[in-house]
N, C-alpha and C positions, 0 to 999 in steps of 0.2 A: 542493081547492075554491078554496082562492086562493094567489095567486101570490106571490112573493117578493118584497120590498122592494128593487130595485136603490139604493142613496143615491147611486150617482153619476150617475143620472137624475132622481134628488130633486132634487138639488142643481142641475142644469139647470132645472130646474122652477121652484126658487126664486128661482132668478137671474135668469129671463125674464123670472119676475113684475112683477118692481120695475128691473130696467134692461133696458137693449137694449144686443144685443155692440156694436153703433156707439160704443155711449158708453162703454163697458169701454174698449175699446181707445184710445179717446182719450184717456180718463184714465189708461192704464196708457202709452198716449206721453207724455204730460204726466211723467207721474211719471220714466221712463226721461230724458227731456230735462233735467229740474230735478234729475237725479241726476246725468249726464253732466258740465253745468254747474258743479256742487258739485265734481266730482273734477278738473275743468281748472282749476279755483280754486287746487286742494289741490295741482296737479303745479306749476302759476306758481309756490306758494311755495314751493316743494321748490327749484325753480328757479333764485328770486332772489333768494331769504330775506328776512328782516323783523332789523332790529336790534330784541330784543328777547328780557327773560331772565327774562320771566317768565308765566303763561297761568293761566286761574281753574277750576281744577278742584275736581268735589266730590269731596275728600280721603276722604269714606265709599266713594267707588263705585270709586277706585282700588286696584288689586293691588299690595298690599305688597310682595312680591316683586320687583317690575320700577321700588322708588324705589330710585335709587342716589345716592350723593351724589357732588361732583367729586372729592374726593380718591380715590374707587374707581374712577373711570374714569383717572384719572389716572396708580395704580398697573397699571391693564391695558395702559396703553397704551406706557408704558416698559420694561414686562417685556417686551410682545412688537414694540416700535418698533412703532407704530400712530398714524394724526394723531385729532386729535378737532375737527373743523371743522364751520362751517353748511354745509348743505346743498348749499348754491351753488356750493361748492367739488367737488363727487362728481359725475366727468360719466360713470359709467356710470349707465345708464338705471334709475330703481324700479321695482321690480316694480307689479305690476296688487295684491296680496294686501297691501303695505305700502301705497298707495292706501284701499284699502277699510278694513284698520285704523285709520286717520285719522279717514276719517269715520265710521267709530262711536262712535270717542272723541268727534269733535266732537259727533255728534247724543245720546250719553248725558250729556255735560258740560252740553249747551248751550253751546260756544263755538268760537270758530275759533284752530285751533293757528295761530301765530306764533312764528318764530325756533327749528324746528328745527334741531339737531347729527346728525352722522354719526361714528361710529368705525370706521375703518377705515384699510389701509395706505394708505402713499406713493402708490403705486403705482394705485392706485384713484384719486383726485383726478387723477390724469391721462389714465391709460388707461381703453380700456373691457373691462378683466378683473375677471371673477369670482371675490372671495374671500369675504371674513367679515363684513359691514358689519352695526353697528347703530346706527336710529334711535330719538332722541332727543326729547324736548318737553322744553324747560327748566318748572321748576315756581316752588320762586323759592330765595332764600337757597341756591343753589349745587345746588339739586336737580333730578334730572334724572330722565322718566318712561321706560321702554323701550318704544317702541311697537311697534318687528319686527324680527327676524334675521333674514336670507336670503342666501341664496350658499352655497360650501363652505365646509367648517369648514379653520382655517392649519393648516401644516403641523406633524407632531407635535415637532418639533424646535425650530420656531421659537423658541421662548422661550430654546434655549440658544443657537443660531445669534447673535440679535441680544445675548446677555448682553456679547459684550466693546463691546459699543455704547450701553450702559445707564448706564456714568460713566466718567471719567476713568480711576479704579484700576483698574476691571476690566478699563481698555484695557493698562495696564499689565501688568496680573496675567496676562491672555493671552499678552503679547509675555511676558515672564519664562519660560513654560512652554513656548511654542515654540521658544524660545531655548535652553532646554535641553533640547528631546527634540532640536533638531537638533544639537547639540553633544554627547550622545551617539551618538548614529547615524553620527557623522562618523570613520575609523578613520582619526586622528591617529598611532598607533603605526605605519602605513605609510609615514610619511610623515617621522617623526623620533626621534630613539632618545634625546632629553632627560629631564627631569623629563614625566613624563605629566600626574601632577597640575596640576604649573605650566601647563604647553602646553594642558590642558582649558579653565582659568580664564581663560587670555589667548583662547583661541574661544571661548570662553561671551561673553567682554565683545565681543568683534569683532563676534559672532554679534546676541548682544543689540541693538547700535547698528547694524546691519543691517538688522534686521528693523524696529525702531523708528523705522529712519528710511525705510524702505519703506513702512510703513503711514502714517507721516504726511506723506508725500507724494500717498499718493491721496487720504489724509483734507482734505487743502488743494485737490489738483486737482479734485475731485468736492468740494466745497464742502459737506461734511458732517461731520454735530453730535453730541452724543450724544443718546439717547433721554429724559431728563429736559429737555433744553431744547428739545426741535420739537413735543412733541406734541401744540401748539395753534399751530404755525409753517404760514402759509396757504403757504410758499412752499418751492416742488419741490427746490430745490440744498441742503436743509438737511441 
């Protein structure tokens, strides 16, 4: 005897009532234009960054998880050689999904991010390759908020690859140990029928000052540092 309730003809119903699709769609352009607008705001300052180290957020509505302080970025980005720069600096393109994360933070805060940071390699502030980047909002007294990761994740090695690049002694401590796997591997007994022992020790030091002085050669031609002192260095030859 009677018929079913469709609600998504209700719902046309209810909406005819009190507006006309004329004015829906106007104000749902209105709304898409004045959003548009917000995020060309949001990509300028990704852009051309703002000097500034600090942004007022409400400390209740933020995720604990994602406050770091600078000494923890600091230690990420030495273990795996990483810069930690503004924005300004990062000229592959943001994604559309770091965009929008912004402005939800802006519209839950109430305010506009200024003076974001990016972590990511060398190699990224210049090129436009894909790797590990994450942004940054400074908060204040050295804290910094995560707003997004995106890209692939480095490579599983990295961290040991860049270690003899992490300080002086470990550059040492590398050339030490290359020095002596190649001073074993070398069959010196072919070659002279002396003291072996001696004849090892007089290649191990040859070997050593070799290789030492090969690697600080390119360490001077290539005009690079170790990873405790670039990882806030705006500039590429570091």
């Amino acid at each position: 005897m009677f018929s079913k309730t469709n609600i998504e003809t209700e719902l046309h119903k209810t909406r005819e009532k009190y507006t006309s699709e004329n004015e829906i769609l106007r104000d749902v352009n209105e709304l898409l234009k004045q959003n548009e607008s917000q995020r060309n705001i949001i990509k300028r300052e990704l852009s051309q960054g703002t000097k500034l180290n600090e942004n007022f957020f409400n400390l209740k509505e933020l995720d604990s998880s994602k406050i770091f302080h600078i000494s923890d970025i600091k230690k990420l980005c030495v273990n795996y050689r990483l810069r930690f720069l503004d924005t300004k600096y990062f000229k592959a393109p943001f994604p559309e999904k770091a965009i929008s994360k912004i402005r939800a933070l802006e519209k839950e805060h109430n305010t506009t991010l200024k003076g974001l940071k990016i972590v990511a390699p060398a190699t990224l502030m210049k090129l436009e390759n894909v790797n590990d980047p994450l942004l940054f909002a400074p908060i204040s007294d050295d804290y910094f908020y995560l707003i997004h990761k995106w890209g692939n994740d480095l490579h599983p090695f990295r961290k040991a690859l860049v270690w003899p690049y992490k300080t002086f002694e470990n550059l040492i401590f590398t050339i030490f140990i290359i020095s002596i796997l190649l001073t074993a591997i070398t069959p010196l007994h072919l070659f002279s029928r002396g003291n072996p022992d001696l004849e090892y020790l007089l290649f191990f030091l040859f070997m050593f000052k070799g290789v030492a002085a090969t690697v600080l050669f390119y360490g001077f031609a290539k005009g690079k540092n170790f990873n405790n002192a670039i990882w806030r260095s705006k500039y590429y030859n570091a």
